[in-house]
N, C-alpha and C positions, 0 to 999 in steps of 0.2 A: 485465555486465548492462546496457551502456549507456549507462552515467553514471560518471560518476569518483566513486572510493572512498578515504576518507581513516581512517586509524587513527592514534589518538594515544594514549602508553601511559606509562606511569611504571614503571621496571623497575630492578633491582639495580645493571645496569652497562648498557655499552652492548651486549656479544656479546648478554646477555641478551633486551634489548629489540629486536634487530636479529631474531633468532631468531623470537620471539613477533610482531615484523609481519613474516616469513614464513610461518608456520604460519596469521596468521590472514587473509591474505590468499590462502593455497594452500584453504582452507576455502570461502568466498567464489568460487574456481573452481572446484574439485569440485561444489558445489552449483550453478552456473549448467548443467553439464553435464547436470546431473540435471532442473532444473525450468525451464530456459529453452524456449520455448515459437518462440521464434525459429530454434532450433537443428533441423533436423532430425531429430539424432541424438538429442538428449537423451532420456532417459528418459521426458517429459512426451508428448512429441511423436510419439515413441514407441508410447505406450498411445493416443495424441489416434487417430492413422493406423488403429486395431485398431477404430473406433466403425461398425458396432456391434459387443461383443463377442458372441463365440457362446459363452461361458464366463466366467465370472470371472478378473480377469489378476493374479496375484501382483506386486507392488509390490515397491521397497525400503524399506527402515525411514523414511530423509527423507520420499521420495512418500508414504508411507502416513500418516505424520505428518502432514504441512502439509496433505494434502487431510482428512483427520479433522477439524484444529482449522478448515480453511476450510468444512466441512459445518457444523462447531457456529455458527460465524459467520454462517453462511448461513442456520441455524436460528432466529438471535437476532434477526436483523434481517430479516424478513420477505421474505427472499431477492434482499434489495437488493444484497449483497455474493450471489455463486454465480461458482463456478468453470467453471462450465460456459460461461461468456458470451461463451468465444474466436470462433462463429462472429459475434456481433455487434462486436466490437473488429475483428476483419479488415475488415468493411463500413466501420467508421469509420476506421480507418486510411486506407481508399483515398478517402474522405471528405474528407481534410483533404489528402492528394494533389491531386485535383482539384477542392475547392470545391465539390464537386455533394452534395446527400444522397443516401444510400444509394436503391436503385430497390425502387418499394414491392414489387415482386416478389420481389425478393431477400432484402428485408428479411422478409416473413414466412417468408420459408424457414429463414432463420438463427431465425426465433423458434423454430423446430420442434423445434431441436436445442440450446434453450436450457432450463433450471429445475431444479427440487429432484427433479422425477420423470425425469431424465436419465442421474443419474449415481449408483449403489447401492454403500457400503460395503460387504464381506461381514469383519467384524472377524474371525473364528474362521481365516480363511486371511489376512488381510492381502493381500485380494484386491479388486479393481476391476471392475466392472460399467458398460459404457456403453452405454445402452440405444437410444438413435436413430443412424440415419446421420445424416453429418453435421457429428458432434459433433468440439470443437475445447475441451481445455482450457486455461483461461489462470488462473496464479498468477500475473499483475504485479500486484495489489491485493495481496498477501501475501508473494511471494516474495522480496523486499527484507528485509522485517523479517524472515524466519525466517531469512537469512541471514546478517544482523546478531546475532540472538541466537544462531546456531552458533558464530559469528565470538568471541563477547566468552568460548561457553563454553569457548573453544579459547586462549584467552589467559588464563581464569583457571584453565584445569588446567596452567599453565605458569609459574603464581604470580603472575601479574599481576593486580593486585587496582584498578586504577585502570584505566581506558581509555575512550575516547569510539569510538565509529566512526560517520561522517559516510556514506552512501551517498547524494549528491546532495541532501541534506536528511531523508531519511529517519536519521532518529540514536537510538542507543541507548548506554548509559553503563553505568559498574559504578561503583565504589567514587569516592569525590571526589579530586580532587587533593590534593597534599599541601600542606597548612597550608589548604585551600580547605572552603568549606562542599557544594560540588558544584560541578556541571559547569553555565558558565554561557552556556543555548543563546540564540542568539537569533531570533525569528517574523518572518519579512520581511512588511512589510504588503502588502495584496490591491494585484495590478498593477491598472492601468486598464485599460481597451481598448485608449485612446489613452495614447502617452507624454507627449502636453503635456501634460494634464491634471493641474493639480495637485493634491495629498493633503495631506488634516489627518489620514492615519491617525498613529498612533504605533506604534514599535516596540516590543513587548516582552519583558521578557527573562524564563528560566524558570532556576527554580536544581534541578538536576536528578542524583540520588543512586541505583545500581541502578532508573532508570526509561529507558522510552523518548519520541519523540516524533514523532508524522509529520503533514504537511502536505498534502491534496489538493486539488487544485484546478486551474483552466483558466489558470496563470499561463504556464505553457510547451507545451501540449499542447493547441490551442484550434483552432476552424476558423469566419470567420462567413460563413455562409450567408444572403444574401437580407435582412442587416439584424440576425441574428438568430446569437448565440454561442454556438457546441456546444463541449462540453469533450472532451477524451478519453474521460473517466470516462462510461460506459453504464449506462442501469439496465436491467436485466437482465429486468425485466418488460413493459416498452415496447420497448427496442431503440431507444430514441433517446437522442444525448447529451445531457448533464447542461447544461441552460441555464446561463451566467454572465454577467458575471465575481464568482464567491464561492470561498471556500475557508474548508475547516473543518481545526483542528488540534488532534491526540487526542495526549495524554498517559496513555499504559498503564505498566504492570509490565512487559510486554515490548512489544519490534517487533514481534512476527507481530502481536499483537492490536492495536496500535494501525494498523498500518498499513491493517489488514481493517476496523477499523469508522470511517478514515479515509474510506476508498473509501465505505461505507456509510450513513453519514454525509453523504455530499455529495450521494450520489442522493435521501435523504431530505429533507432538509433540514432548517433551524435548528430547528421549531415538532417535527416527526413525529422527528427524532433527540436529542432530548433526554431523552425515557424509555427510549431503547435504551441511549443511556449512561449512567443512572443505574441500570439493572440490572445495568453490569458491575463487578463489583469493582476498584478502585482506579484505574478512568478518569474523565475529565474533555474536558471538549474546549470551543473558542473558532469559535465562526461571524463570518466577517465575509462579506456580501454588498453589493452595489449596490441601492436600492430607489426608484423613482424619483429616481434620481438622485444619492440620499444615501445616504452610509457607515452601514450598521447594524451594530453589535459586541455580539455576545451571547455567555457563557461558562457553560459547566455550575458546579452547585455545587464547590467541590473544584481549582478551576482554578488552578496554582500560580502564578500571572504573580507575581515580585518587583519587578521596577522598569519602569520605563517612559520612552524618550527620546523627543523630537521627529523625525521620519523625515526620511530630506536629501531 
């Protein structure tokens, strides 16, 4: 999926544990085949090529899944997170290639084939509806975490009852270490623009027990244009990238959700995504932005930070 993927597990013996980071790393690859948007072939990319449909397309159990739970996300948050938003992500891609913003002309094109009215469920067949040409779907705001939680349920039907899996900072965990109170992650504080610049953030740590946690933001995926910092991350209603440097990080019950109302989250912002996450069960999340100049840190009710050092 792009990024380096780390599993750490606590097992019987070593065949045992050797076995179980097989299995949950061979999961982790069957699924990039299926929802990688990069790949030609995969399945996503697949249904993306068939837009418009002339019929509804039968899906497999994964696709049907993660685009369901990324509709319900997409329903919560005022369709800031939408999986439909692959023509806008290609524009910024080639964005941060060459420094230039997307061309206005372009740009409305890809809004055509972007929103909630694009892309139709048909549950009774487990079937897919794409309704404009054009259309381009993208699971990188989700597809991480669902993969992570296939990943951990593939190690615990293998008897593995402790695990972390690391996917580039996107992390989800099961049972705690042994003699440990949980898994102990740590939040790297908001990069600058510039590296001289120095930081009084601090870093904090989370003590983390069957939960997940994810981090989005413009720290690795940034383009600045004209004086002015675009993230990766697109809101899906504009088609323009997400002003920085800020980054928000959600703490869910699983990956798929926190990583989906990470992404959503960031398009919103600190003030507009604080009632989205208080209407999800068992999420929390930590805003940190630049604001004139100075570090602002805001955290939802519920936020588990347990300790906190100085940052080098």
């Amino acid at each position: 999926m792009g990024v380096p993927w780390t599993i750490t597990l606590y097992a019987e013996s070593p065949q045992a544990g050797a076995d179980a980071l097989a299995a949950g790393f061979a999961e982790v690859s069957r699924l990039e085949r299926i929802l990688s948007d990069y790949d030609p072939d995969s399945e996503l990319s697949l249904l993306s090529a068939k837009a418009p449909t002339a019929a509804p397309v039968p899906v497999g159990p994964d696709l049907w899944r993660i685009l369901s739970r990324a509709v319900e996300i997409r329903d919560a948050t005022a369709a800031t997170f939408d999986p439909t938003v692959g023509p806008l992500t290609s524009l910024w891609r080639q964005a941060r290639r060459t420094g230039r913003l997307p061309p206005a002309d372009r740009l409305a094109a890809a809004r055509q084939a972007v929103g909630p009215d694009c892309l139709r469920l048909v549950t009774d067949a487990t079937a897919v509806s794409l309704e404009r040409p054009g259309m381009r779907l993208d699971l990188g705001g989700i597809g991480m975490g669902y993969a992570i939680d296939r990943a951990l349920d593939v190690l615990g039907r293998r008897g593995i009852e402790s695990a972390m899996i690391d996917a580039s900072g996107d992390i989800g965990v099961s049972g705690a270490p042994p003699g440990a109170g949980g898994w102990s992650v740590a939040i790297a504080p908001l990069r600058r623009a510039s590296d001289t610049q120095p930081s009084d953030e601090r870093t904090e740590r989370l003590l983390l027990v069957h939960q997940a946690v994810t981090t989005s933001g413009d720290a690795f995926q940034a383009v600045e244009i004209a004086g002015r910092r675009y993230s990766h991350i697109v809101d899906p209603r504009t088609g323009i990238g997400v002003s920085g440097p800020a980054a928000v990080t959600v703490v869910a019950a699983d990956c798929t959700t926190a990583d989906a109302l990470a992404t959503a989250a960031s398009v919103l912002g600190p003030v507009d995504a604080r009632g989205v996450i208080a209407r999800q069960p068992h999420c929390s999340a930590r805003f940190v932005w630049l604001e004139n100049g100075r570090l602002r840190t805001e955290s939802t009710p519920g936020w588990p930070s347990q300790t906190t050092q100085a940052s080098e």
